[in-house]
Biopython code that builds the backbone (N, CA, C, O; Angstrom):
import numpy as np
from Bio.PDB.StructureBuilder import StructureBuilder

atoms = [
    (1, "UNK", "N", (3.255, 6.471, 15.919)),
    (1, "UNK", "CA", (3.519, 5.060, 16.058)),
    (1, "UNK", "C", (4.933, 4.775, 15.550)),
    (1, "UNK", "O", (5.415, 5.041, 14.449)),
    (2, "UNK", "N", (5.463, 4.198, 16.563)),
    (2, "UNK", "CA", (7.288, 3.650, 15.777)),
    (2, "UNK", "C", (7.246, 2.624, 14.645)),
    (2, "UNK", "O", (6.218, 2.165, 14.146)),
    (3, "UNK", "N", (8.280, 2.380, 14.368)),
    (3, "UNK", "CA", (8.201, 1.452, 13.229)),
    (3, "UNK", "C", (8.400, -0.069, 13.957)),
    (3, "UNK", "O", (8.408, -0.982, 13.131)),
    (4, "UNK", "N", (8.529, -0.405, 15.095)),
    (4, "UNK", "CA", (8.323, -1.378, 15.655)),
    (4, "UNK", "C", (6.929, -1.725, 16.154)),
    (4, "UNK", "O", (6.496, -2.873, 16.248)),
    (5, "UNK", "N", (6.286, -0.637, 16.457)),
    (5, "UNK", "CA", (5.010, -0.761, 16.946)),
    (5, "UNK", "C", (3.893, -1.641, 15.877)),
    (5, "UNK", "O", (3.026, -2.513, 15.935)),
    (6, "UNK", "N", (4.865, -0.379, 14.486)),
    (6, "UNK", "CA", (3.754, -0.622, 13.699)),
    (6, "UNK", "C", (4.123, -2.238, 13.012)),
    (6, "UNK", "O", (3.350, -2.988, 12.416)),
    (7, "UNK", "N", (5.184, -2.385, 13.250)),
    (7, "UNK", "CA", (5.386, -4.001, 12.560)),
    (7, "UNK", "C", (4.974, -5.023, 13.659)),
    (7, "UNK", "O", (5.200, -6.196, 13.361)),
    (8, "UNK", "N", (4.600, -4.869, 14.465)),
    (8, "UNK", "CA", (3.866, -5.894, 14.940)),
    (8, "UNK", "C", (2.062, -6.423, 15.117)),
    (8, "UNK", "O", (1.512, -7.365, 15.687)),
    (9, "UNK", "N", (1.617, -5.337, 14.358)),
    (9, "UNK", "CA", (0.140, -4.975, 13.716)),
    (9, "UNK", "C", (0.371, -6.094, 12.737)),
    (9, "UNK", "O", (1.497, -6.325, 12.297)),
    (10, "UNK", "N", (-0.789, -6.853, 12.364)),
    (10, "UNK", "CA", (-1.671, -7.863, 11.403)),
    (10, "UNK", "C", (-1.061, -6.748, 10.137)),
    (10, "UNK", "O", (-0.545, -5.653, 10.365)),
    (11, "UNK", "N", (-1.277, -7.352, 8.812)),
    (11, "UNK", "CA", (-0.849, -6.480, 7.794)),
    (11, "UNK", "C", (-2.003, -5.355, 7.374)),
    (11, "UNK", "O", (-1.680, -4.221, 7.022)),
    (12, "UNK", "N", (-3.612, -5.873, 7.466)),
    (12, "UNK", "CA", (-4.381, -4.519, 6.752)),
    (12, "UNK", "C", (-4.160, -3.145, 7.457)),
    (12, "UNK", "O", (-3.891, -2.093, 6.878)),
    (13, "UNK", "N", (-4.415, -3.436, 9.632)),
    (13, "UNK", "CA", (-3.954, -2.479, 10.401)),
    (13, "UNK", "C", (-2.279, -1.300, 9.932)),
    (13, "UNK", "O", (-2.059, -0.091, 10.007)),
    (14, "UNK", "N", (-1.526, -2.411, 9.508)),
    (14, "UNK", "CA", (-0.619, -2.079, 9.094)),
    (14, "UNK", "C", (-0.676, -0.942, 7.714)),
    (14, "UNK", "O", (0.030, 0.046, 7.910)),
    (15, "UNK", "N", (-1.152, -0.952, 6.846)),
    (15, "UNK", "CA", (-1.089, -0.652, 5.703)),
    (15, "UNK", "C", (-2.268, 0.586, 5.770)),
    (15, "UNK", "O", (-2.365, 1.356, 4.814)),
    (16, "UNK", "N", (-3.333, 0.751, 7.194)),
    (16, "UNK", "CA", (-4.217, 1.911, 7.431)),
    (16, "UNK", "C", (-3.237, 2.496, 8.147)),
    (16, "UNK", "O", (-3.120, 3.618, 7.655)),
    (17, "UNK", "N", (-2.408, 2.364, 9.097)),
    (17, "UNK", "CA", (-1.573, 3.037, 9.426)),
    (17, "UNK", "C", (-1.035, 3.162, 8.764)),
    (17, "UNK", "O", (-2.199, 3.325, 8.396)),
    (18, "UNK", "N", (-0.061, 3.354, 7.707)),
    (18, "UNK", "CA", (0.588, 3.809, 6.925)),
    (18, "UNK", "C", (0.279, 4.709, 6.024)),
    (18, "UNK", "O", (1.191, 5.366, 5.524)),
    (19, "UNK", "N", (-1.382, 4.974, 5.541)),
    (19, "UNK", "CA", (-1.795, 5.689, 4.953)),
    (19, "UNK", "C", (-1.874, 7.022, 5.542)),
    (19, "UNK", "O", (-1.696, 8.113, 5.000)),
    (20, "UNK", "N", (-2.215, 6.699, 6.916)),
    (20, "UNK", "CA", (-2.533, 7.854, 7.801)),
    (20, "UNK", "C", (-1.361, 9.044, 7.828)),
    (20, "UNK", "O", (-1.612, 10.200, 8.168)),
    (21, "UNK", "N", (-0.163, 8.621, 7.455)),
    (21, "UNK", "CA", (0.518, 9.669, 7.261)),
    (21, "UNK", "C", (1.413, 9.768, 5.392)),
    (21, "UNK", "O", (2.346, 10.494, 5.049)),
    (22, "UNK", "N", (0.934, 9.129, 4.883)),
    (22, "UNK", "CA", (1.311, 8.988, 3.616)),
    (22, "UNK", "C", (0.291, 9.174, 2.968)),
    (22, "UNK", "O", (-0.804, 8.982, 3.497)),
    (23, "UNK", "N", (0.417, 9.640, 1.517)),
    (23, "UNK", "CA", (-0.025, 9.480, 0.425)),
    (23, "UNK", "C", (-0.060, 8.268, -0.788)),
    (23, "UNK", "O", (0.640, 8.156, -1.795)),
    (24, "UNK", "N", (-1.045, 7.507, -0.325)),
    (24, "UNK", "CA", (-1.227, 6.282, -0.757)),
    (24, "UNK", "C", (-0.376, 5.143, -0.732)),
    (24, "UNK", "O", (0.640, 5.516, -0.146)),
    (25, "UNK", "N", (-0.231, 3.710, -1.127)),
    (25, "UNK", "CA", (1.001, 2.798, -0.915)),
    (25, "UNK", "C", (1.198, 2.339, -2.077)),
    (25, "UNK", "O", (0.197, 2.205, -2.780)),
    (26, "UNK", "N", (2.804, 1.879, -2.758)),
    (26, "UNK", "CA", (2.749, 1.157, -3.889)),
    (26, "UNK", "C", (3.573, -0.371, -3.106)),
    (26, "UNK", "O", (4.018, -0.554, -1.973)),
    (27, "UNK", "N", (3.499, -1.196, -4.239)),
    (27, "UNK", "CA", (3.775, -2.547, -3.884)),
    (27, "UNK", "C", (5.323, -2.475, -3.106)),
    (27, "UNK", "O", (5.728, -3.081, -2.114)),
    (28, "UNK", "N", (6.205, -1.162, -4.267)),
    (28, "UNK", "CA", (7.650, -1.424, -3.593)),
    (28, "UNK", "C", (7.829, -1.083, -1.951)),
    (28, "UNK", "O", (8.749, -1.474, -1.233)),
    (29, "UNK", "N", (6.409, -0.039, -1.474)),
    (29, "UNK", "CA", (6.631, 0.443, -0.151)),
    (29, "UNK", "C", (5.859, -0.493, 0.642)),
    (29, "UNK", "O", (6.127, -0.646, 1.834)),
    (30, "UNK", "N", (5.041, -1.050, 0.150)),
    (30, "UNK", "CA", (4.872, -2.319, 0.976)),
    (30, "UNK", "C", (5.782, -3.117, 1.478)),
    (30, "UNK", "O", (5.706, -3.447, 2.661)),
    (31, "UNK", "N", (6.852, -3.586, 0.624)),
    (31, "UNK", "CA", (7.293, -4.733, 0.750)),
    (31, "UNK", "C", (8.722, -4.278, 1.872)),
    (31, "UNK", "O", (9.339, -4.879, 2.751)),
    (32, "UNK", "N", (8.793, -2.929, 1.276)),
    (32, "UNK", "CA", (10.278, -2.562, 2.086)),
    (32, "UNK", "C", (9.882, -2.058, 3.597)),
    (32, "UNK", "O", (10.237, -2.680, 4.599)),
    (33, "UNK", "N", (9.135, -0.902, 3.636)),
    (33, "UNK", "CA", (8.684, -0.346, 4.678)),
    (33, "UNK", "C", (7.667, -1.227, 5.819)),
    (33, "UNK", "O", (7.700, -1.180, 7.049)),
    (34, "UNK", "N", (6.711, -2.088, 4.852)),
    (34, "UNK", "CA", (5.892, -3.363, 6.264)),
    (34, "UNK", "C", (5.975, -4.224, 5.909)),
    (34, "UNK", "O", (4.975, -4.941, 5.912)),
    (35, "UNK", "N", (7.106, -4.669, 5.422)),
    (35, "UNK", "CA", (7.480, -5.830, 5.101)),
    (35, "UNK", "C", (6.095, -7.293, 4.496)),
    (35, "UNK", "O", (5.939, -8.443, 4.907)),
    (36, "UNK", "N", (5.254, -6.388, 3.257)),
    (36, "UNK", "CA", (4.234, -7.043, 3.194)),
    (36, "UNK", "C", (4.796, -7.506, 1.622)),
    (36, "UNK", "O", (5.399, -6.680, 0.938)),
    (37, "UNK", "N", (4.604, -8.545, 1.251)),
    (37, "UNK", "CA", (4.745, -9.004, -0.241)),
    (37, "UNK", "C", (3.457, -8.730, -1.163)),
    (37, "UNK", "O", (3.538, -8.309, -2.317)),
    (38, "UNK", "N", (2.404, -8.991, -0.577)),
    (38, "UNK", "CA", (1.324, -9.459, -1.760)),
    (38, "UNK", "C", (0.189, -8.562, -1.172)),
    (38, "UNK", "O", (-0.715, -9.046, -0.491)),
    (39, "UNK", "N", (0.284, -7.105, -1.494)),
    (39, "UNK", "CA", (-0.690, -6.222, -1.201)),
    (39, "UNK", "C", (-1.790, -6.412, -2.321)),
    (39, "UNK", "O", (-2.900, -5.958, -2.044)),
    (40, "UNK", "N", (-1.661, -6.900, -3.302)),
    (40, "UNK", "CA", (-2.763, -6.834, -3.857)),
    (40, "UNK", "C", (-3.940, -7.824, -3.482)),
    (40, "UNK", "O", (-5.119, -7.667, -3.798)),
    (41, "UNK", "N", (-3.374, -8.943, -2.702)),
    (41, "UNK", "CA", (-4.771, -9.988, -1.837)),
    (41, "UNK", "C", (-4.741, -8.571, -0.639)),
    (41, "UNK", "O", (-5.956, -8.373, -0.647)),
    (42, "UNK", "N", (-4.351, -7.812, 0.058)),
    (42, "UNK", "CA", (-4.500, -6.806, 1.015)),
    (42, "UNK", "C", (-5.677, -5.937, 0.909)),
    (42, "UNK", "O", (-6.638, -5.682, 1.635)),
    (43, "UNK", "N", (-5.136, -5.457, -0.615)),
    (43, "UNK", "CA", (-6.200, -4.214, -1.193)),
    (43, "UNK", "C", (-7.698, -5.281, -1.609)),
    (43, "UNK", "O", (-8.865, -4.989, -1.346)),
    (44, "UNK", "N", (-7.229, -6.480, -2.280)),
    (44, "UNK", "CA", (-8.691, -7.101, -1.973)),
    (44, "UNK", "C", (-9.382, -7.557, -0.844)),
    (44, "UNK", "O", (-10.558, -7.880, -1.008)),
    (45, "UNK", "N", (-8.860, -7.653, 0.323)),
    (45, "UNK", "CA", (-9.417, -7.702, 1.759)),
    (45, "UNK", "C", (-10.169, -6.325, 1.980)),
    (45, "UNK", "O", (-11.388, -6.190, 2.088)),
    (46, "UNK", "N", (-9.360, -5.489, 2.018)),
    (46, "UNK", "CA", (-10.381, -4.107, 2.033)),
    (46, "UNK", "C", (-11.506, -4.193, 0.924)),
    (46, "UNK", "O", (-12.565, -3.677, 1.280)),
    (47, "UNK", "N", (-11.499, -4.614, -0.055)),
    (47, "UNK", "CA", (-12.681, -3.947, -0.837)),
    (47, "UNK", "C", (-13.600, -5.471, -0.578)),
    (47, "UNK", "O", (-14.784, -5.270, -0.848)),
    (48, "UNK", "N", (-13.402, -6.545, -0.242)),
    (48, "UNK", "CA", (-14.378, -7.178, 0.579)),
    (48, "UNK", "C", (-14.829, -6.864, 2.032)),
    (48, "UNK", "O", (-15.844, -7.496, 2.325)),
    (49, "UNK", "N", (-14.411, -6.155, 2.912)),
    (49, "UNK", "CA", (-14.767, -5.624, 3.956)),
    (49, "UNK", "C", (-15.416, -4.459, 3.813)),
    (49, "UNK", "O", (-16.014, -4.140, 4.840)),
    (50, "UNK", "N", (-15.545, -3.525, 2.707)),
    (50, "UNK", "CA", (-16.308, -2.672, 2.375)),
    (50, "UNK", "C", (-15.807, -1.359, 2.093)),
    (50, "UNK", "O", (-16.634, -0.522, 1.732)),
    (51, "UNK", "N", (-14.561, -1.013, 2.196)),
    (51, "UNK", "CA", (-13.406, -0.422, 1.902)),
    (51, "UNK", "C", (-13.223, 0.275, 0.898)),
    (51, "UNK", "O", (-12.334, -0.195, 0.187)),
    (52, "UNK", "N", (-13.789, 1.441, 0.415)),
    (52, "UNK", "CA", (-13.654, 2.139, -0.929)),
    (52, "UNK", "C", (-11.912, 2.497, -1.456)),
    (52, "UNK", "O", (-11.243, 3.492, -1.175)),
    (53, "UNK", "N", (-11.521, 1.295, -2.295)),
    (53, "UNK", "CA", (-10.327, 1.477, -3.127)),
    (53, "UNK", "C", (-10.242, 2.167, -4.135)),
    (53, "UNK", "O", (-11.272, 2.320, -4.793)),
    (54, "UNK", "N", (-9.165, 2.717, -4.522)),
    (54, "UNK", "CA", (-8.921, 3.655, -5.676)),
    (54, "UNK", "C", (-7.100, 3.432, -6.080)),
    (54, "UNK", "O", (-6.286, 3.135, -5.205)),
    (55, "UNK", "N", (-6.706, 3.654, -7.603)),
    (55, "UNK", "CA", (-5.726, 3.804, -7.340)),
    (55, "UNK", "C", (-5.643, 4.533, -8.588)),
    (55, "UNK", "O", (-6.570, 4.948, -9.284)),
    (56, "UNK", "N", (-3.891, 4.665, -8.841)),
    (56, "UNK", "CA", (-3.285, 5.717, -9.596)),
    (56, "UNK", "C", (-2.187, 4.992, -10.301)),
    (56, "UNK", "O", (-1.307, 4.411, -9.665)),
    (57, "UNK", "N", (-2.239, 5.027, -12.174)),
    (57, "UNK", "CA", (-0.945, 4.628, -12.190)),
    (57, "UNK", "C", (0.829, 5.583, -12.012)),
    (57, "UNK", "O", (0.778, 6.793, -12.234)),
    (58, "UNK", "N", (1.712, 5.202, -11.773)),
    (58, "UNK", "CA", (2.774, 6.160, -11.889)),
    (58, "UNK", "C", (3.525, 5.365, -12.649)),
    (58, "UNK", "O", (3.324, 4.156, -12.761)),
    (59, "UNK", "N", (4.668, 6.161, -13.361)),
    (59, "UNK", "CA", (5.694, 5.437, -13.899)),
    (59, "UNK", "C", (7.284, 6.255, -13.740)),
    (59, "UNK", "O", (7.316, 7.485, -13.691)),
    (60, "UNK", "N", (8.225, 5.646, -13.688)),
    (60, "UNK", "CA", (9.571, 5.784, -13.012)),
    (60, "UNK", "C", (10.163, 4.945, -14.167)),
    (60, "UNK", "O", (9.711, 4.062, -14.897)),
    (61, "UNK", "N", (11.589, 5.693, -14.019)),
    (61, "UNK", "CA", (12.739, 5.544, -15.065)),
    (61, "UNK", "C", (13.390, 4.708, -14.533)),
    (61, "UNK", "O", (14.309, 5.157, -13.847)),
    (62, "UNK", "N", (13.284, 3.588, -14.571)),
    (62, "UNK", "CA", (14.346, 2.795, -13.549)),
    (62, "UNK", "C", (16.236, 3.148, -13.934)),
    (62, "UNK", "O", (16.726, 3.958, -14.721)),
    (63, "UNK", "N", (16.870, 2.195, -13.037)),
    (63, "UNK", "CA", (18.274, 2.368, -13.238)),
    (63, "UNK", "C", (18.938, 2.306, -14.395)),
    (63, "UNK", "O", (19.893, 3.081, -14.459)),
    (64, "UNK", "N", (18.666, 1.372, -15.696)),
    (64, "UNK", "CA", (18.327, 0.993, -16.587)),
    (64, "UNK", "C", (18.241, 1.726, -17.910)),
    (64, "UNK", "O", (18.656, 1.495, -19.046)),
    (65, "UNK", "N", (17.448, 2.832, -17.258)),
    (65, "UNK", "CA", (16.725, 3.658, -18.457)),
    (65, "UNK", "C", (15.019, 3.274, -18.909)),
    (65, "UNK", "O", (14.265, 4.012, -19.543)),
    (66, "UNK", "N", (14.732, 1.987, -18.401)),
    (66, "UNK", "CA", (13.946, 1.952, -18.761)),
    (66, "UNK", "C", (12.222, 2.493, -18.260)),
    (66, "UNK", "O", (11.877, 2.391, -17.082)),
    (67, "UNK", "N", (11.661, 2.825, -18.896)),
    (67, "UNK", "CA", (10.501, 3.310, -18.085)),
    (67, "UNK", "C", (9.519, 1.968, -17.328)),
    (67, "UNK", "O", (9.058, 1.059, -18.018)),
    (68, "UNK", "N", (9.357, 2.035, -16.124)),
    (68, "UNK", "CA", (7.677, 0.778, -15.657)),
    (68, "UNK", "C", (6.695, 2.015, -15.099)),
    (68, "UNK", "O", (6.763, 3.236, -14.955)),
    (69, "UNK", "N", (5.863, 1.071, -14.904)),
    (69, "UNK", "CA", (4.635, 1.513, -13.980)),
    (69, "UNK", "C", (4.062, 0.685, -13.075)),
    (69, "UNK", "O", (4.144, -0.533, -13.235)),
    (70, "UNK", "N", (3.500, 1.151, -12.160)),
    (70, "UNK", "CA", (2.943, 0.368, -11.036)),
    (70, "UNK", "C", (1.595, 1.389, -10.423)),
    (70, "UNK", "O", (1.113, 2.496, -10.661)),
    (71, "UNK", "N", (1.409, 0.474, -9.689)),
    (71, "UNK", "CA", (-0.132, 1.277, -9.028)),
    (71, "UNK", "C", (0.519, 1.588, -7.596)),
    (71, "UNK", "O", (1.287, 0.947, -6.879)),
    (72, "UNK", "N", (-0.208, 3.040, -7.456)),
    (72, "UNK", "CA", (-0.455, 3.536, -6.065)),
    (72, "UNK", "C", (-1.711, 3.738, -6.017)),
    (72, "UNK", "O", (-2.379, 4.410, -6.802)),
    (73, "UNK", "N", (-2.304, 2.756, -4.449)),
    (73, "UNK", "CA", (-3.602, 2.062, -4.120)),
    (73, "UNK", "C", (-3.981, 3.606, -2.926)),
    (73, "UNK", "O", (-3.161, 4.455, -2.578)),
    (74, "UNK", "N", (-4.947, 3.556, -2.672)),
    (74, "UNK", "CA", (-6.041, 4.456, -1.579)),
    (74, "UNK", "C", (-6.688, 4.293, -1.187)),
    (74, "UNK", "O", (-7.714, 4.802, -1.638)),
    (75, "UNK", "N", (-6.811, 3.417, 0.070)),
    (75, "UNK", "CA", (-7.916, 3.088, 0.773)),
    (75, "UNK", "C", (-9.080, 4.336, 1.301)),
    (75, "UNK", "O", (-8.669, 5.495, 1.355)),
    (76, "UNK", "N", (-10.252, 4.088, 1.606)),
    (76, "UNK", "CA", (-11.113, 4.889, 2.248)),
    (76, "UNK", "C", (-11.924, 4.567, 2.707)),
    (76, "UNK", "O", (-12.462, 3.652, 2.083)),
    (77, "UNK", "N", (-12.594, 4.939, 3.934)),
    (77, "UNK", "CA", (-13.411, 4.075, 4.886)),
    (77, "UNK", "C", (-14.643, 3.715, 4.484)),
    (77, "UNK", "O", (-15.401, 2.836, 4.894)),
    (78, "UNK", "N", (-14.729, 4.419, 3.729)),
    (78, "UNK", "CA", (-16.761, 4.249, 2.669)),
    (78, "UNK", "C", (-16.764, 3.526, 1.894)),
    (78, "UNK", "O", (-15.793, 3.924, 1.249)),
    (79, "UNK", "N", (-17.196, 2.508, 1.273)),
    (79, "UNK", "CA", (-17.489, 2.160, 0.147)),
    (79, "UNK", "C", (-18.590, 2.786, -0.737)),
    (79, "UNK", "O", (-18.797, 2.346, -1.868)),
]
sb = StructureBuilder()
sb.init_structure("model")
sb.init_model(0)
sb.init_chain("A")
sb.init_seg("    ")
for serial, (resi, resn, name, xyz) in enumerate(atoms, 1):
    if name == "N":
        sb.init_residue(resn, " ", resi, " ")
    sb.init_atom(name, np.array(xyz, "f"), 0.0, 1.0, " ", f" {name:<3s}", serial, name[0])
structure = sb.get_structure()
C-alpha cells in the first residue's frame, strides 16, 4: 500500500495497516507518518471493538540530554 493510499483510509484502518508491516506504533509515528494526533482515543476504539491491546514502555535520550518515555501500543485481533 503507498503512502497515499494509505492516507486516505479512516484512522483505525490506518494504524492496522501500519502495524502490518511494523512493529507496533508510538504517538510520535502516529502523528508524523498518518498524520493522526490522538492515538490514544484510537487505541481506545480498538479495545472497545474488541481488540486485544498491549503495550511497551521505551525511553530515548532526547536532543537535550534528557531521558522521556512513551508507549509503544500492539494491536491484536482477539481480545
Amino acid at each position: 500500500m503507498t503512502h497515499e493510499e494509505l492516507m486516505m483510509l479512516d484512522q483505525c484502518p490506518r494504524i492496522l495497516a501500519w502495524l502490518q508491516t511494523h512493529k507496533g506504533i508510538t504517538q510520535m509515528e502516529a502523528t508524523r507518518e498518518l498524520n493522526i494526533t490522538r492515538l490514544s482515543a484510537r487505541i481506545s476504539d480498538f479495545k472497545d471493538a474488541g481488540y486485544a491491546v498491549s503495550y511497551v514502555w521505551e525511553e530515548h535520550t532526547n536532543r537535550f540530554g534528557k531521558k522521556s518515555r512513551y508507549k509503544r501500543y500492539f494491536v491484536s485481533d482477539v481480545a
